[in-house]
C-alpha positions as CSV (number, residue, x, y, z in Angstrom):
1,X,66.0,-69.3,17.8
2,X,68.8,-69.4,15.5
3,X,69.1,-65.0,13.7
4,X,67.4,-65.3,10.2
5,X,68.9,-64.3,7.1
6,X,67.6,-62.4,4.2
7,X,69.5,-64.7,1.9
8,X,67.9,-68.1,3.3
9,X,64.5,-66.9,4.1
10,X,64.1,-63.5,2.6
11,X,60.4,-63.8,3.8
12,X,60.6,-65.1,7.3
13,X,63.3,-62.1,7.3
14,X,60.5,-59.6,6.3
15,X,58.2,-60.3,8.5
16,X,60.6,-59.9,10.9
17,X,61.8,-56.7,10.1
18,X,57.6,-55.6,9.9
19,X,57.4,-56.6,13.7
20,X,60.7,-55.0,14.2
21,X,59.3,-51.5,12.9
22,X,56.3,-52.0,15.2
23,X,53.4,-51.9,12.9
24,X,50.9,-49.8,14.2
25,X,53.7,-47.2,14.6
26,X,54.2,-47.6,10.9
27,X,50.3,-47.2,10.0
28,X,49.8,-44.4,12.5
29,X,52.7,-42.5,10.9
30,X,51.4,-43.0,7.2
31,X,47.8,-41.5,7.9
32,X,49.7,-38.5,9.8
33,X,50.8,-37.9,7.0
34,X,48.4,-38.2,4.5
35,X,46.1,-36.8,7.5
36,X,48.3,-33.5,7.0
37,X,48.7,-33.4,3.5
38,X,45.1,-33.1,3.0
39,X,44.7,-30.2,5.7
40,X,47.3,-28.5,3.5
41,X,45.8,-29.0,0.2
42,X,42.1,-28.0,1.3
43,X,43.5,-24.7,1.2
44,X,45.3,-24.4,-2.3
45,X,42.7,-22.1,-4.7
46,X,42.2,-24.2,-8.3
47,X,44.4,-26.9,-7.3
48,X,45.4,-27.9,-10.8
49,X,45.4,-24.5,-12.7
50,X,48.0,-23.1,-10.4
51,X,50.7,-25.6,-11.6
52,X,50.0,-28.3,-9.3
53,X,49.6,-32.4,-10.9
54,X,48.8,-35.0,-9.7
55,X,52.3,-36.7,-9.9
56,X,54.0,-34.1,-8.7
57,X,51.5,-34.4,-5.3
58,X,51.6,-37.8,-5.1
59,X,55.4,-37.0,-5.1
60,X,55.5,-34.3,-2.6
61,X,53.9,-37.0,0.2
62,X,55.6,-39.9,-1.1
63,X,58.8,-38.0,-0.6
64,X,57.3,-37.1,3.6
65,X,56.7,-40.5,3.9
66,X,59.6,-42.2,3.3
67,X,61.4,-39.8,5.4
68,X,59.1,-39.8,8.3
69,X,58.5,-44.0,8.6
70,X,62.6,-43.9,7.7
71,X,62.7,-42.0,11.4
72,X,60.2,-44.6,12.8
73,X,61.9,-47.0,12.2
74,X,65.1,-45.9,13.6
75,X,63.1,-44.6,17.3
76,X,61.4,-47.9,17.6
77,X,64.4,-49.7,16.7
78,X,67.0,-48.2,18.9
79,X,64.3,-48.6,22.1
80,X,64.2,-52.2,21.6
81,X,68.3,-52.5,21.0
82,X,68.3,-50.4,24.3
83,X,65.3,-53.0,25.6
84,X,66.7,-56.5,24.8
85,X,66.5,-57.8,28.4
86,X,63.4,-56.0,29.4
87,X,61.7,-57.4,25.7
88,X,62.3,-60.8,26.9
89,X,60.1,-60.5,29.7
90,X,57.5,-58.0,28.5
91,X,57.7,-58.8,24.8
92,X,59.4,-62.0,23.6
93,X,58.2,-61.9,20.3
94,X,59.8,-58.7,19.0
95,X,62.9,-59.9,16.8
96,X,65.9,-58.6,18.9
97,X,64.5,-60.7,22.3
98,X,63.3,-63.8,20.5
99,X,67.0,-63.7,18.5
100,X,65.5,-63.4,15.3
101,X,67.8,-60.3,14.6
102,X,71.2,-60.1,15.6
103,X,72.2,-56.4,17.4
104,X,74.4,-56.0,14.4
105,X,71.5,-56.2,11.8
106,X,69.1,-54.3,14.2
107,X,72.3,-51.7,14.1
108,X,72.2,-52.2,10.4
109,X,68.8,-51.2,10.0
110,X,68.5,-48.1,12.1
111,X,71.2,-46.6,10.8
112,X,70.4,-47.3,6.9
113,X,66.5,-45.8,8.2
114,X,67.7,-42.5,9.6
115,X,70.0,-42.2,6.9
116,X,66.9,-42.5,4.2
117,X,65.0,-40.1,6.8
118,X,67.7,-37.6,6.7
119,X,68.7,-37.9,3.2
120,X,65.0,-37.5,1.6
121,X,64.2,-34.4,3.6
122,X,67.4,-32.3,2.5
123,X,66.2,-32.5,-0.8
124,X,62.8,-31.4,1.1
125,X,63.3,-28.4,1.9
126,X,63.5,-26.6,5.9
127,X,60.6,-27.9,7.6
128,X,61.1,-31.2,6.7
129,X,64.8,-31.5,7.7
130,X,63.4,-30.0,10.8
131,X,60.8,-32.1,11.7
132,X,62.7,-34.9,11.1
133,X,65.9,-33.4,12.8
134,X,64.5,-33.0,16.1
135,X,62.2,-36.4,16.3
136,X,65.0,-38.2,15.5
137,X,67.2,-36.4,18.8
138,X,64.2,-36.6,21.1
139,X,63.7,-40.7,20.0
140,X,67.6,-41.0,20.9
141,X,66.8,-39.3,24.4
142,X,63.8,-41.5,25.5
143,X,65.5,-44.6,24.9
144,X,69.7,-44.2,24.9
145,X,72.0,-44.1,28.0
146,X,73.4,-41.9,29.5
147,X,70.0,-39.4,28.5
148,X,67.5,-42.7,28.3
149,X,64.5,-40.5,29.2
150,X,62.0,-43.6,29.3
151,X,63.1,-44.2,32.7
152,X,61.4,-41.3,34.1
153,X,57.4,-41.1,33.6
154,X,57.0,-37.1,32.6
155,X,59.5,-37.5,30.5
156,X,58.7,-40.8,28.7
157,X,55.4,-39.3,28.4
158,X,56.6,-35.8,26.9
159,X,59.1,-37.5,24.1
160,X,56.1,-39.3,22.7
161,X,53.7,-36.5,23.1
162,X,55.9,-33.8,21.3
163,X,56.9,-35.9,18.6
164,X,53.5,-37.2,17.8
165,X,51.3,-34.6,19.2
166,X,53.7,-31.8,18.0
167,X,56.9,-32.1,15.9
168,X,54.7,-34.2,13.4
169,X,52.0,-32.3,13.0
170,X,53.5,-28.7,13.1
171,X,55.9,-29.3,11.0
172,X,54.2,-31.4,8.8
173,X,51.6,-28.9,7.9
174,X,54.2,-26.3,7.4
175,X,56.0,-28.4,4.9
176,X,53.3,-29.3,2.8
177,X,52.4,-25.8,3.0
178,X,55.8,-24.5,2.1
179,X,55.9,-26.9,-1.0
180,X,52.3,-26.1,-2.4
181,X,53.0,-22.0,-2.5
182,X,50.9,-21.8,0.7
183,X,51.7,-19.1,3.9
184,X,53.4,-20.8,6.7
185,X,51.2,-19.7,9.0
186,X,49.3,-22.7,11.4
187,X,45.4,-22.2,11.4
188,X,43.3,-22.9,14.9
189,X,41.8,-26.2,13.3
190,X,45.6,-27.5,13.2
191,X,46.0,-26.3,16.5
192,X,43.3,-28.0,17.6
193,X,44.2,-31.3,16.2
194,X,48.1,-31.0,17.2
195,X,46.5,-30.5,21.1
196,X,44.0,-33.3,20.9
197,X,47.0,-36.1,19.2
198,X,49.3,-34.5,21.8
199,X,46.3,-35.4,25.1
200,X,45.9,-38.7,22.9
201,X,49.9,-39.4,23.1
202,X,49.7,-38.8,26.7
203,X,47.2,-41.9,27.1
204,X,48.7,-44.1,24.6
205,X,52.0,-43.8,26.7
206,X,50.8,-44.5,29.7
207,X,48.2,-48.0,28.2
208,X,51.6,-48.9,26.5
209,X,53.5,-49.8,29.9
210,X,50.1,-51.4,31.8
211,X,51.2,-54.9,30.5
212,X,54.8,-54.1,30.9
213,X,54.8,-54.1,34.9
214,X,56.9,-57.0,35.6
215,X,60.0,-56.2,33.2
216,X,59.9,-52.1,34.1
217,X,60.1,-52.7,37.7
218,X,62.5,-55.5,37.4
219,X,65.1,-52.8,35.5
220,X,64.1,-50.0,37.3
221,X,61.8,-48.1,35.0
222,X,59.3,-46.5,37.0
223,X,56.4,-46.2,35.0
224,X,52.9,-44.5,36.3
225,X,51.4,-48.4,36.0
226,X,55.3,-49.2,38.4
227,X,54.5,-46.2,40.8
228,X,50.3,-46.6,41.0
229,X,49.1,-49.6,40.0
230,X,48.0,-50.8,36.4
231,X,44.2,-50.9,37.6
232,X,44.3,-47.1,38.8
233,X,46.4,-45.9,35.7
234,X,43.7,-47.8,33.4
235,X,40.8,-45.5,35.0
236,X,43.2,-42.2,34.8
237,X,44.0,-43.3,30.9
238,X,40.5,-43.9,29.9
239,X,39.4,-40.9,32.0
240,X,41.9,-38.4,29.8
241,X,40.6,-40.0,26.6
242,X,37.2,-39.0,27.7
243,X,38.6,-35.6,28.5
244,X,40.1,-35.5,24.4
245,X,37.3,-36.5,23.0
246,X,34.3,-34.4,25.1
247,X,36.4,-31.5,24.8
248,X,36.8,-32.0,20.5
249,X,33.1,-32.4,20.6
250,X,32.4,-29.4,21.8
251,X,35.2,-27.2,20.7
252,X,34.9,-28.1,17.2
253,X,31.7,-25.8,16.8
254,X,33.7,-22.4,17.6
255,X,36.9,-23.9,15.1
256,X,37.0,-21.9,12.1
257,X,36.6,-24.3,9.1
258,X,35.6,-27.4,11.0
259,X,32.2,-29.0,10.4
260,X,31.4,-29.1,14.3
261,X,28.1,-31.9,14.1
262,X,30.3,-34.5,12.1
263,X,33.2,-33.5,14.9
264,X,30.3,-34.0,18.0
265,X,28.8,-37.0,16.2
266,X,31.9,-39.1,16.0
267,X,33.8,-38.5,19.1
268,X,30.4,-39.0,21.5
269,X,30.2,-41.8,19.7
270,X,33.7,-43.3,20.1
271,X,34.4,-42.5,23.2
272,X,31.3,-44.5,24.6
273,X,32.8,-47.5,22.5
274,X,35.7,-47.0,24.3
275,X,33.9,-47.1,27.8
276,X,31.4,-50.1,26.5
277,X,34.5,-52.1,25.8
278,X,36.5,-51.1,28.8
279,X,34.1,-52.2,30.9
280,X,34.8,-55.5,29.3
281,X,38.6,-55.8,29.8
282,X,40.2,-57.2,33.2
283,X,43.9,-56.4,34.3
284,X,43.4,-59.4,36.6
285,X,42.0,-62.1,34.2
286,X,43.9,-62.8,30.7
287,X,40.9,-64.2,29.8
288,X,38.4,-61.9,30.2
289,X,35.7,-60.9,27.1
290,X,38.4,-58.3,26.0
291,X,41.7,-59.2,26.5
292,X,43.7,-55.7,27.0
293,X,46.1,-56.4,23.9
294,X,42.9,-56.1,21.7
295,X,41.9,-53.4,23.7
296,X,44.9,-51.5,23.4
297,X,45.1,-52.4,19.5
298,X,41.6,-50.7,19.8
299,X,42.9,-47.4,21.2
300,X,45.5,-47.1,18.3
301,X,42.9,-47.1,15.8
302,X,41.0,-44.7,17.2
303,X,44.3,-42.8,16.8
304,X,44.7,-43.6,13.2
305,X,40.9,-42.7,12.7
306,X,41.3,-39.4,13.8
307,X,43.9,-38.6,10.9
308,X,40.6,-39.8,8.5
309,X,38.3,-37.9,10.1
310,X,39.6,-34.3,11.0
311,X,40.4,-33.5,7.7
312,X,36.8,-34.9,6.1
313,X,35.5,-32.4,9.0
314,X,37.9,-29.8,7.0
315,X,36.7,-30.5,3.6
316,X,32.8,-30.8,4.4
317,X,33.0,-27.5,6.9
């Protein structure tokens, strides 16, 4: 496939650059944080008679935002520069393995993204710069040589879980915090959600390499799904989902300003989803009544749910 141009086909080129940034990276970073934002502002007295409008709000996360999908961008797009060979067996669609992108305009884009990322949160203030500071260094460990943490399972595993579980949400919550007047203290219900997205990375890390068997083991990445099997890594995934979500259910009622029956009621209820439609999905057969791409898909949404939901369970406690 001959490397698109934004010049001759500035929409072919788009869409290119969407798969590129890994979509459901890019939507599960935008409800973090608007997820976050709202947790913060839940606790500002009189919102709009201290000071506060609505532009300047709609600002402050705009501002996050930017910054935070700028350093996306660059993490997802430096492990599939570091993954070209790997991408063609596992994933042949992404741009970089199909030849869509040149390494020069994958180059191009990383390093105009982490320049919008850094740029945007100096003008943030501290625990912005921070957060995105340090998710940018641990996204250059999991996936560049001589570091290239991916290789090793525990720590493929804890690059994704502290910068999702978290870098993202601590600091997040202290830099909205910071810029509406509020204490920079963390309250238990952000605890609470930073440990159940941290669990929830766990799982998504290890379902991301399932499919990915036959490239990891050909360059020596030693996934869990490499080292055990993808059939006995599905049942130890889906078994620390059900761990998450019991253990939300039932915590949520001793959470300080947490609406614990709207907590119970909706993660009962999606984790048996999950099991109904696991039960449907086969490793062996591509064409089983779920195939696991859709099934996978499914798990991220439950992830970007949970950035809806806690802070409704906030605002209605």
């Amino acid at each position: 496939m001959p490397v698109l141009s934004f010049a001759k086909s500035p929409q072919a080129w788009l869409y290119a650059l969407w798969k590129f940034s890994r979509p459901h990276t890019i939507i599960g970073t935008s409800l973090s944080v608007l997820g976050l934002f709202l947790l913060a502002l839940q606790a500002v007295p009189l919102l709009f008679e201290t000071g506060s409008t609505l532009g300047g709000l709609i600002g402050l996360v705009a501002a996050a935002w930017i910054a935070c999908l700028g350093g996306n961008v660059y993490i997802v797009g430096l492990n599939q520069l570091e993954d070209v060979a790997i991408d063609r067996i596992n994933k042949p669609n992404l741009p970089l393995a199909s030849g869509e992108f040149s390494r020069q305009q994958a180059y191009g884009i990383i390093g105009t993204c982490a320049a919008i990322a850094l740029g945007l949160a100096i003008t943030q203030g501290p625990f912005l710069i921070a957060t995105v500071v340090v998710s940018l260094l641990i996204g250059t460990a999991y996936s560049l040589p001589p570091v290239r943490l991916k290789r090793f399972p525990f720590w493929a595993s804890f690059c994704i879980l502290a910068v999702r579980g978290g870098v993202v949400n601590l600091g997040l919550f202290l830099h909205f915090s910071d810029r509406l007047g509020l204490p920079t203290t963390i309250p238990a219900k952000v605890w609470a959600l930073a440990a159940f997205v941290v669990i929830f990375s766990i799982v998504i890390a290890i379902f991301k390499d399932i499919p990915d068997i036959e490239g990891d083991r050909k360059y020596n990445i030693t996934t869990f799904s490499v080292k055990l099997g993808q059939t006995a890594v599905f049942k130890l995934a889906r078994l620390m989902l059900t761990g998450c979500y019991v253990a939300m259910a039932f915590a949520a009622f001793s959470i300080p300003g947490l609406n614990g029956w709207l907590m119970a009621v909706y993660h009962l209820g999606a984790i048996a989803v999950v099991w109904g439609l696991s039960q449907r999905v086969s490793l062996a057969n591509p064409g089983a009544a779920m195939s696991y791409p859709a099934f996978y898909q499914f798990i991220w949404k439950l992830f970007f749910l949970e950035y809806l939901v806690f802070p409704l369970g906030c605002w209605l406690s």
